[in-house]
C-alpha positions, -999 to +999 in steps of 0.1 A: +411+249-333+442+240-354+464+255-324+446+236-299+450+202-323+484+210-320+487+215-288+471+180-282+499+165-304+530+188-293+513+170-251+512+138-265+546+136-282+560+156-251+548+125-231+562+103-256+596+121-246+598+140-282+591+173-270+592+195-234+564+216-226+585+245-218+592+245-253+557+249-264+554+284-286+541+317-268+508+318-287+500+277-281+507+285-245+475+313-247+455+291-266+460+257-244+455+286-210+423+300-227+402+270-231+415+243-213+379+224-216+386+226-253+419+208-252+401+181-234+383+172-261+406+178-290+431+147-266+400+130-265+400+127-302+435+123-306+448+096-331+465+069-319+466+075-282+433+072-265+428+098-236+435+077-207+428+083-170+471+091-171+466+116-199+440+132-180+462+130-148+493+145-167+466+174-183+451+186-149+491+190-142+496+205-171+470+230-167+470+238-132+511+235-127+526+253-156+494+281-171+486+287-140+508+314-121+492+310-084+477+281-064+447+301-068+443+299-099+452+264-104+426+253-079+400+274-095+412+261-131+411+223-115+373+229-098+368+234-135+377+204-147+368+177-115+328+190-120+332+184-157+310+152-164+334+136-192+362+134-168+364+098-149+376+122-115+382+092-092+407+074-124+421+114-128+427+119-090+446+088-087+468+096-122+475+131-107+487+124-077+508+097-088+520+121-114+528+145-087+542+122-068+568+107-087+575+138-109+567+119-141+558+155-162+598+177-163+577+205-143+597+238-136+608+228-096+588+258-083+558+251-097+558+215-089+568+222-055+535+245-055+512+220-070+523+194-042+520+220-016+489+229-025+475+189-029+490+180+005+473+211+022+436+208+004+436+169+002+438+144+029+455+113+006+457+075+023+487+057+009+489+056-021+452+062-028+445+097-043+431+126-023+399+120-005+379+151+000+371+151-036+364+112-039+342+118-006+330+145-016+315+129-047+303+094-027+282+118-008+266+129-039+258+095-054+247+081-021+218+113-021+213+105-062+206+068-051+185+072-025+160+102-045+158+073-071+150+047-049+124+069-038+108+072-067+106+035-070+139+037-095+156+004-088+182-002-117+192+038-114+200+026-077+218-001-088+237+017-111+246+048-091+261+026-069+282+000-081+309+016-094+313+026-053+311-007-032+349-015-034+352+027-020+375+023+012+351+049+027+317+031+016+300+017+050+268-009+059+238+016+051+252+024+012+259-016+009+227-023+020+207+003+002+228-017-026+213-054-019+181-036-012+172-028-046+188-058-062+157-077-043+134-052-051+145-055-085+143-092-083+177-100-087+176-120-060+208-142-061+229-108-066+211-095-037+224-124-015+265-119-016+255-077-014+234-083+022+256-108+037+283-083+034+260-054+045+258-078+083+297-083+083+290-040+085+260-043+115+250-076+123+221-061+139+204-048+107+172-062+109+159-054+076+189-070+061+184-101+070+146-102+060+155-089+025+182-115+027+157-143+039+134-130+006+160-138-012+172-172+001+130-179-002+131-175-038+165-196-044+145-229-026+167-221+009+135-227+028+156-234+065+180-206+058+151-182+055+129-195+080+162-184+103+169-154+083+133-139+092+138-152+131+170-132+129+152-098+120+127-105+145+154-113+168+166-077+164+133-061+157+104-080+172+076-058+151+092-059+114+066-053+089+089-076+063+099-107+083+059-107+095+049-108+063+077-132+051+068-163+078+040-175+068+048-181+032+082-197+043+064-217+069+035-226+041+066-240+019+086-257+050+045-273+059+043-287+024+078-295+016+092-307+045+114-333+039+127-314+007+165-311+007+185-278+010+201-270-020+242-264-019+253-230-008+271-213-036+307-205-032+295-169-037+275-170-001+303-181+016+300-175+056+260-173+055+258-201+071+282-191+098+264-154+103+231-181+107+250-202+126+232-182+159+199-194+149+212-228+140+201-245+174+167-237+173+148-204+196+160-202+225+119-199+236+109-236+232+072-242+221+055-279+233+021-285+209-004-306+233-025-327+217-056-352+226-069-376+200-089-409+192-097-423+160-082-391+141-063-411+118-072-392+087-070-354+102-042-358+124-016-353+096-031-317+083-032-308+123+007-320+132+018-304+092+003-271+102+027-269+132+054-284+130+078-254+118+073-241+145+067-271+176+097-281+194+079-305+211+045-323+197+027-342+228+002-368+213-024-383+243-046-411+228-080-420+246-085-450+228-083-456+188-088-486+174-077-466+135-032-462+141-038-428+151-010-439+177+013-453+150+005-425+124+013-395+155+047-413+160+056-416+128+051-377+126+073-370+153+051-368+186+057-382+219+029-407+218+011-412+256-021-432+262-046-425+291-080-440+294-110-422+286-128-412+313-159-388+297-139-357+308-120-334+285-103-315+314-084-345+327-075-360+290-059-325+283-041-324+320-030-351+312-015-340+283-002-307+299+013-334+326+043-344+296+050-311+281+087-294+287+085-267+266+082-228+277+048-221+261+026-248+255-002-245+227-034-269+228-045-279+192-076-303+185-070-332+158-096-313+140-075-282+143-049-269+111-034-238+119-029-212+094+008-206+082+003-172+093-009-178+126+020-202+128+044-170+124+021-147+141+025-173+173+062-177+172+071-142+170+047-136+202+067-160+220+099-155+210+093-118+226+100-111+266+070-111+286+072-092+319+040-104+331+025-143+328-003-134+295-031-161+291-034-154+253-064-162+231-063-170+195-086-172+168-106-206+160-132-203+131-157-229+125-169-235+087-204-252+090-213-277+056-238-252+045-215-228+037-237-202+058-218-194+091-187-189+101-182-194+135-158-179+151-147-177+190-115-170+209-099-195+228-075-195+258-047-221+240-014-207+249+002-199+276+033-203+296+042-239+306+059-229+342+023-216+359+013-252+361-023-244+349-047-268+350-080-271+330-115-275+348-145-290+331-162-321+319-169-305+286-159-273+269-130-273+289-115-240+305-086-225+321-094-203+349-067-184+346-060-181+385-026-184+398-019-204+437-013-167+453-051-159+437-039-135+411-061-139+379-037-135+344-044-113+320-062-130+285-047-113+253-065-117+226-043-127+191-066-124+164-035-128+140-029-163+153-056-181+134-068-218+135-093-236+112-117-261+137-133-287+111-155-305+141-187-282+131-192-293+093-218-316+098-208-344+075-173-345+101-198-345+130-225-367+125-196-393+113-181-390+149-213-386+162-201-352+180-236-338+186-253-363+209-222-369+225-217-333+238-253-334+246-246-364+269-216-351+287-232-319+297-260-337+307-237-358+332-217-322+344-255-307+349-260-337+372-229-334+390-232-299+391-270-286+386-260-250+400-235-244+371-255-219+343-223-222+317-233-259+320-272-252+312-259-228+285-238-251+266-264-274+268-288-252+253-260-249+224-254-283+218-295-293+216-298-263+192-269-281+172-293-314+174-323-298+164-341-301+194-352-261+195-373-267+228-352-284+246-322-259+232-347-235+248-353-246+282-319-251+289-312-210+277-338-202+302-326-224+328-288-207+324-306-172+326-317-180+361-290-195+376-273-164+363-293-141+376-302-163+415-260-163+420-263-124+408-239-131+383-235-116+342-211-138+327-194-131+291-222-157+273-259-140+287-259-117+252-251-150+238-279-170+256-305-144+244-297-144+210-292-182+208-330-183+224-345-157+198-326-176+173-343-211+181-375-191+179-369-184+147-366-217+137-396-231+157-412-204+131-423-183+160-413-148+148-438-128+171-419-145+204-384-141+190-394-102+187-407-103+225-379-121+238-356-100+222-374-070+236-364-073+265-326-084+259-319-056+238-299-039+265-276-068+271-276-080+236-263-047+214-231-055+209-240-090+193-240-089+159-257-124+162-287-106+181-291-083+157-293-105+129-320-125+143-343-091+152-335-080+118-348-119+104-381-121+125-395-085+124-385-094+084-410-123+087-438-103+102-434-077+078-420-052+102-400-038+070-385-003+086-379-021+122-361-051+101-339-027+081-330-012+113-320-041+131-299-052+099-282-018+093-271-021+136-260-055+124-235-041+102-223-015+129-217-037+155-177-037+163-159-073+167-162-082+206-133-100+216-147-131+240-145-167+242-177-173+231-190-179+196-195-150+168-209-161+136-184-138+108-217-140+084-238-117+112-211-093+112-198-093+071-223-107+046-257-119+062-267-084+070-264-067+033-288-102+019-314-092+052-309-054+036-313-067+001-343-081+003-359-053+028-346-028+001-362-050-032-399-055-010-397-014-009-385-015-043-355+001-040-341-026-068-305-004-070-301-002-031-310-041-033-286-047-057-258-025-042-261-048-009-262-082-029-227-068-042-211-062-008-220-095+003-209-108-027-171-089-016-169-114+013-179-141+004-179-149-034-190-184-031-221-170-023-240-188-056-272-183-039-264-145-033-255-147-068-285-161-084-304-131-063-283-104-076-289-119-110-323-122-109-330-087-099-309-070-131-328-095-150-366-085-132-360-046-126-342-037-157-363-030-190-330-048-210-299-059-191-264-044-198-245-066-231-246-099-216-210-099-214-211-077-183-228-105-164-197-121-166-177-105-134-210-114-114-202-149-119-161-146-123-154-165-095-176-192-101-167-228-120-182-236-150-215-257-139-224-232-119-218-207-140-238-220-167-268-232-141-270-190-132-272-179-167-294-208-175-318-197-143-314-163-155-321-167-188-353-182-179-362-153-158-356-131-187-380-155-206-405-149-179-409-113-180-408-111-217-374-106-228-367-134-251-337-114-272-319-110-241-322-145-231-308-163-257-281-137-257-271-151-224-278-184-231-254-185-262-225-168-237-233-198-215-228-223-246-193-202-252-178-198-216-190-233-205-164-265-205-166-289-234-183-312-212-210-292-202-216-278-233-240-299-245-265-291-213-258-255-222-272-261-258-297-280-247-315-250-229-308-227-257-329-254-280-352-247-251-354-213-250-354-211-291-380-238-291-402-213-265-395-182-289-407-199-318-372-202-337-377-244-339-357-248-368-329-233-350-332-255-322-331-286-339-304-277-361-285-274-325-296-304-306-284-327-338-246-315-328-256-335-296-277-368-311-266-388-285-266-371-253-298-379-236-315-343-229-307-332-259-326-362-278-355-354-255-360-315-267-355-331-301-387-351-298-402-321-280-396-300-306-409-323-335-439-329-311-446-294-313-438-285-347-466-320-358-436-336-372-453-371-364-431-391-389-401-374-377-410-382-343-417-416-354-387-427-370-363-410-344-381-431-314-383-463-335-342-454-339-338-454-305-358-484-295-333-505-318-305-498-298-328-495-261-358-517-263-371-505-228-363-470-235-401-459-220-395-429-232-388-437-268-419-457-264-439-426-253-427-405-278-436-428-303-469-438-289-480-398-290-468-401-331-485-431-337-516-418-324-513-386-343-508-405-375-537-423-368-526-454-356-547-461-325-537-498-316-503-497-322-499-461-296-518-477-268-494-513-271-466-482-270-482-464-243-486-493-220-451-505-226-442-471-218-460-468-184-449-505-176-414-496-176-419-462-154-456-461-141-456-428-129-449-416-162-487-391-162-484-381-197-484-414-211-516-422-190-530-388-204-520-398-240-530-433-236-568-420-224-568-400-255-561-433-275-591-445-254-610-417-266-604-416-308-612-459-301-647-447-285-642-457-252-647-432-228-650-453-193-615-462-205-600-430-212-616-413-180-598-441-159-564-429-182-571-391-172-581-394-135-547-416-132-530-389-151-543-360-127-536-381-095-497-380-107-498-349-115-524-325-099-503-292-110-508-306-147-539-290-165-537-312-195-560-345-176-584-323-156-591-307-196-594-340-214-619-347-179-641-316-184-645-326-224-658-362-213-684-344-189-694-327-217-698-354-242-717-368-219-735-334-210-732-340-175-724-300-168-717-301-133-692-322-134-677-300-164-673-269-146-660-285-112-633-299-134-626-265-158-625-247-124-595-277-113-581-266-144-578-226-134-568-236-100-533-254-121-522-217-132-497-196-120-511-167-095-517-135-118-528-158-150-555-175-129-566-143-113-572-128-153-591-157-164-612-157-131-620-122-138-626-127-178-599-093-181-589-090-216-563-068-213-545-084-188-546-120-200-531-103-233-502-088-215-495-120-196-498-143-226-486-119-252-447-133-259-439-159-277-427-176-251-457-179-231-474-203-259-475-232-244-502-217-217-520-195-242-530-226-259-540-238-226-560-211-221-575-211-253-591-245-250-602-242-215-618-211-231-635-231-256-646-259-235-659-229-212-677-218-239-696-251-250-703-257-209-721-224-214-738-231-248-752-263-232-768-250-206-781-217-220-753-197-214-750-179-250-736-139-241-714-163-220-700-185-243-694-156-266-675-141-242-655-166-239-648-173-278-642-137-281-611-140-255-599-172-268-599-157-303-579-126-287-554-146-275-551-173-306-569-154-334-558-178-365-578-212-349-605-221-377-628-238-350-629-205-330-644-189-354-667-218-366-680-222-332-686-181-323-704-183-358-726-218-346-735-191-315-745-167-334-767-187-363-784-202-333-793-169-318-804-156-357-777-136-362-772-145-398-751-115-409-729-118-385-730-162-383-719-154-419-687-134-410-673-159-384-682-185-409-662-171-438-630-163-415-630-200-404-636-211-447-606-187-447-581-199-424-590-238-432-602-235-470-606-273-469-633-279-443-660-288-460-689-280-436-672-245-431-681-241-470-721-254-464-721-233-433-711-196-452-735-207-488-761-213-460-758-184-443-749-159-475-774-134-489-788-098-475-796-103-441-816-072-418-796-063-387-813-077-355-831-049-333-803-065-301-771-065-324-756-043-295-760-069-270-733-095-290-710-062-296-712-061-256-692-097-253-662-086-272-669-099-305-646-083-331-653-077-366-638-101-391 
């Protein structure tokens, strides 16, 4: 090392002029030839002198001129050195042969005779620039090193691989635009731009350039310049994946900001606008927009905006308005006509046709917004050469109010302007398609060219009163032309849209056999059928829907609609394998491509909810589920799907998942609504017993809900605390809400419940200070007052109560029993039999009924009315106490929840057993204490009256029992106390003991 350190300084002070190299001793000669490499590095480190790209030039001389005897070995010693990584080759190249050149180093002649012999010979050098093959050589290498790493997705390796190489005389279009292609990828969009305009000035006919460049221009607010950009690519390349996909977001942007200003063209982009300057005058394929309107003064503006990038002409025909649909088309740009209307749609739009002087014409509809990708979709069709005259078809889908169908149809709209075609028909216009020499044109269907009709919403229509007008037109093109089925067929349609079914139906049939007298199978029969089984359906005629479609199935099995509708009727006749069929053929049906109308629900979503619910009847609840899901993937403003899907985890499952995994069922979904599902669910879960659950999805409802619907979301976790016996939780919640109406109403509930009478009192007589007439304040307080024992003052509540909202049943109920504690039963029976006229589904009157008839032992009566009160309960709870079945009636009332109808039960129970007692009934009446004390076991009165039973019937012993449980529960009674001293002492088991054991009496 010290040799080659002063070797490095003897070079640089010979460069300095303070030393030749020949002079250089023998032995630093050997050491400098030896390891060359090493002397690189020791100049490197040099002090004072950096080692420069000269240095390195004057070295490689150095080494290669005067240690290396032959050209051989100078080549082989500089290979060495180029592929070293250290060494800056292109900045060494260029210092070595301008070293060479101008004979800076004193070399012996020969050798440097040699050395430029041998550059000349291997090296093919430009001007003054240094030799090439290397510098080629090594552009070749970072080109193949940038384009593995763009490969792999590597974007700034790509970038910097090859920057140092764009100002390479020898660099050409592809490397440049390899360049500007990762700077967009990279999103360095305004670097990208300067990179791919100069990547054109190398092939103007790169098409991907100039969509990468109008990406670029898109993000920078140069809305026009990439609009034109994108036309250029498709210019060159009619298919391009990227300027496709571009359009429509730059013709979204140019749609909503239209009059927005371009901003200035940095200096930096010079002569963009000049490569544009092609596209500047507009396509050379010129597109006219026909339109006919009246009244559309509020639509027309979406329909003209959702165009205009890409109309050069807008025609506007007006029938009529009376709105400044005129004014407002004009002010939008459009050549504003006016013709007369004359009940014909064909001669409106001829007219129309009649002004347009574009190439293509498109027809849009007032009603009408096309997509922005449709708008791109339609311009790039255009804009390519036809050969042959092409009728084409594009998409129109029809959202109905409901939310439920999607109607979709393709429509002959565009078409070439220089074929003079005509339409034909009153209504539902058409273009035959048939040239003057009789050729018929081919229809191309464009399913990418998408519009979005509004005229089926129902709210829209009934406005314009669209239904009964189409109804009338057809009716006057029947009469002119009786023979014509499409006529009779659209007819059918449009009275199905009406709701007249059997009219809708006659007309079908009537289409059917002017089809089949002319011998004729237009595109709409598969259509008439199914529209025909459909109206069935809704005539709730399932059985005739199935036979009709019997014998249509041939026609009919590529209509998803068709299907459908099988699927829904043999549904409704419990056909359950022939329904899942139809429904699963539903979903296989392919997209037919005609001009008549597809709901997208039969062929996405409505299937899976048929398959759902086939699957859920079978009780395949995970297949149900898995179908709910997929419709769900189509349309996720399905709520009602939702609540379904919901419902079922909540019914099948013993315990749902953490109630946090409910949330991506309802992701999509805003806050009411998602609080209304968890709230319906919740009460499900309440339903079939799991009350834990519930109010773990109720409190996620209280936290994901907005501020403003939180309080409703409280309010029904009160509820469900209230139901699950936590009250003092509940009202600890509702008083965060004291003034928000519902949740002041649980509050009362709950104090109601808990015989908080005073409470009750005071919060009601709060209320009425601030809202005299608050009726139900008054009612509230009237049901305290009563309770408190305060008979006068609850009825002059109660009436004021029912005065300010007479239908309120419960106050009639309440105000009977104030009848009752005042003895004055005609009264209170008048207050009950009100009370059960307004509400027949309560039990509560027809109860407080059945214990006058008994007061006034008029048993009849009693159990016509305790049988009313049975007929009040849900299904499987009425079935239990019909058949007396313990068991069950403890399953179904078991929860917590479900106290509210045990109590019910109990006291029909107890009123069941008096009616028995009465009238001789005693194993009867036991039987029914015995349940009622099953179900409520710590009521004191139970007890007292099973023991009455049995003292009656001389069972002393056991009298004595039931007597002392009741003393025990209710220590203060005192005739509870007489009863058990009256009944204590030994007492001999009766000989028939076994026949009370046989009721279901239970020891105590």
């Amino acid at each position: 090392m010290p040799l080659l350190r002063a070797a490095a300084e003897t070079y640089i002070l010979g460069i300095a002029g303070d030393g030749p190299p020949d002079a250089w001793p023998t032995d630093l000669r050997e050491a400098v030839g030896a390891e060359p490499m090493n002397l690189l590095a020791t100049l490197a480190e040099a002090p004072g002198m950096g080692f420069k790209a000269h240095d390195q030039g004057h070295w490689i001389l150095l080494v290669t001129g005067v240690l290396s005897p032959t050209t051989h070995s100078a080549a082989a010693q500089f290979d060495q050195i180029w592929h070293t990584p250290a060494v800056d080759s292109i900045a060494l190249l260029q210092a070595g042969w301008s070293a060479a050149q101008l004979h800076v180093l004193p070399l012996a002649t020969a050798t440097a005779e040699v050395w430029r012999q041998w550059l000349t010979e291997t090296l093919t050098p430009i001007g003054d620039r240094p030799p090439m093959r290397f510098e080629t050589d090594r552009l070749h290498r970072a080109r193949q090193a940038a384009e593995n790493a763009f490969a792999q997705d590597d974007y700034a390796s790509v970038i910097t691989t090859l920057q140092p190489w764009l100002d390479h005389p020898s660099v050409d279009g592809e490397l440049v635009s390899l360049y500007g292609t990762a700077l967009v990828f990279a999103d360095l969009y305004a670097e990208a731009i300067p990179v791919l305009l100069r990547a054109l000035t190398f092939d103007p006919a790169q098409a991907n350039a100039y969509s990468l460049l109008g990406v670029a221009l898109f993000t920078q607010g140069h809305l026009h310049r990439a609009w034109r950009c994108c036309r250029a690519a498709l210019a060159y390349q009619p298919d391009h994946p990227g300027a496709l996909a571009s359009l429509p977001a730059i013709a979204k942007q140019l749609t909503e900001h239209n009059d927005a200003v371009e901003p200035t063209l940095p200096s930096a982009w010079a002569g963009l606008d000049t490569l544009l300057s092609p596209f500047d005058g507009g396509p050379a394929v010129r597109l006219s927009v026909a339109m006919i309107v009246r009244n559309e003064a509020l639509r027309l503006p979406q329909a003209i905006a959702s165009v205009r990038v890409i109309a050069d002409e807008l025609i506007v025909v007006d029938t009529g308005s009376t709105d400044g649909t005129p004014e407002i088309a004009a002010a939008l740009g459009a050549q504003v006509h006016h013709a007369p209307w004359t009940d014909d749609f064909a001669a409106a739009r001829n007219e129309s046709l009649m002004h347009c002087t574009g190439d293509w014409i498109l027809i849009l509809d007032a009603d009408e917004t096309m997509t922005p990708e449709g708008a791109a979709a339609l311009r790039a069709v255009i804009d390519r050469p036809h050969r042959v005259p092409t009728l084409y078809q594009i998409r129109i889908q029809s959202q109905h109010d409901d939310g439920q169908a999607s109607v979709d149809w393709d429509a002959s709209r565009l078409f070439p302007r220089a074929l003079h075609l005509r339409f034909e028909g009153r209504i539902h216009e058409q273009l035959p398609g048939q040239l003057a020499d009789g050729r018929l044109l081919p229809r191309v269907p464009l399913p990418a060219v998408t519009v979005r009709h509004e005229g089926h919403r129902r709210t829209v229509g009934a406005a314009l009163g669209k239904e009964n007008r189409d109804v009338a037109l057809l009716e006057l093109a029947i009469a002119e032309q009786p023979s014509n089925a499409f006529h009779h067929f659209n007819l059918g349609v449009a009275l199905r849209a009406t709701g007249r079914e059997h009219d809708a139906i006659r007309s079908l049939k009537r289409s059917l056999d002017r089809c089949r007298e002319q011998q004729e199978s237009p595109a709409y029969v598969p259509l008439a059928f199914t529209h025909w089984v459909s109206a069935l359906l809704a005539l709730d005629d399932p059985a005739g829907a199935v036979r009709i479609a019997q014998g249509a199935t041939g026609l009919c099995g590529q209509v998803a609609d068709f299907w459908l509708a099988v699927g829904q009727a043999r549904y409704a006749l419990g056909h359950v394998a022939e329904a899942r069929a139809a429904f699963e053929e539903c979903l296989t049906v392919g997209r037919q491509h005609h001009q008549m109308a597809v709901d997208q629900g039969a062929l996405t979503w409505k299937p899976h909810v048929g398959l759902a619910e086939v699957l859920a009847q079978g009780g395949d609840t995970a297949g149900s589920e898995d179908h709910l899901r997929a419709a769900l993937a189509v349309r996720p403003d399905l709520w009602a799907v939702r609540r379904m899907l919901l419902l079922s985890m909540a019914t099948h499952q013993a315990l749902l998942p953490p109630p946090a995994e409910l949330l991506p069922v309802l992701q999509d979904a805003d806050a009411q609504r998602r609080q209304g599902h968890l709230q319906d669910l919740a009460e499900n879960l309440l339903a079939t017993g799991q009350a834990e659950t519930a109010l773990a999805v109720l409190s996620l409802a209280v936290e994901t809900t907005t501020p403003e619907a939180r309080p409703d979301a409280r309010v029904a976790l009160a509820k469900a605390l209230r139901m699950t016996g936590n009250a003092d939780a509940a009202v600890a919640l509702l008083h965060r809400d004291p003034d928000h109406p519902a949740a002041r109403e649980e509050l009362w509930l709950l104090y109601l419940q808990q015989d908080r009478w005073l409470d009750l009192e005071q919060a009601a007589t709060a209320r009425l200070a601030i809202a005299p007439a608050d009726h139900r304040a008054l009612a509230f307080r009237g049901v305290a007052r009563l309770r408190t024992g305060q008979p006068a003052t609850a009825a002059i509540d109660l009436r004021a109560a029912i005065a300010g909202q007479p239908g309120d049943a419960d106050s009639w109920n309440n105000l009977g029993l104030v009848a009752m504690s005042q003895q004055n039963p005609g009264e209170a029976e008048q207050a009950f039999r009100q009370a059960g006229a307004l509400q027949p589904q309560d039990p509560t009157p027809w109860l407080n009924l059945a214990r006058l008839a008994l007061h006034r032992q008029d048993f009849p009566e009693a159990r016509q009315l305790l049988a009313q009160v049975v007929m009040t309960l849900p299904e499987g709870l009425r079935k239990a106490m019909l058949r007396q079945d313990r068991q069950a009636l403890a399953h179904l009332l078991g929860g917590p929840e479900q106290q509210t109808f045990r109590l019910l039960v109990t006291e029909h129970l107890t009123l069941d057993a008096q009616l028995n007692a009465g009238t001789g009934m005693a194993l009867a009446a036991l039987r029914a204490l015995a349940l009622a004390i099953d179900l409520t076991p710590d009521q004191a009165f139970l007890y007292r009256l099973t023991g009455g039973l049995l003292h009656d019937a001389g069972e002393i012993g056991l009298a004595h029992q039931y007597y002392a449980k009741a003393l025990s529960l209710a220590p203060g009674h005192v005739g509870t106390a007489a009863l058990v001293s009256q009944t204590a002492g030994p007492r001999k088991a009766p000989a028939d003991l076994y026949s009370f054991l046989e009721v279901g009496l239970s020891p105590v």
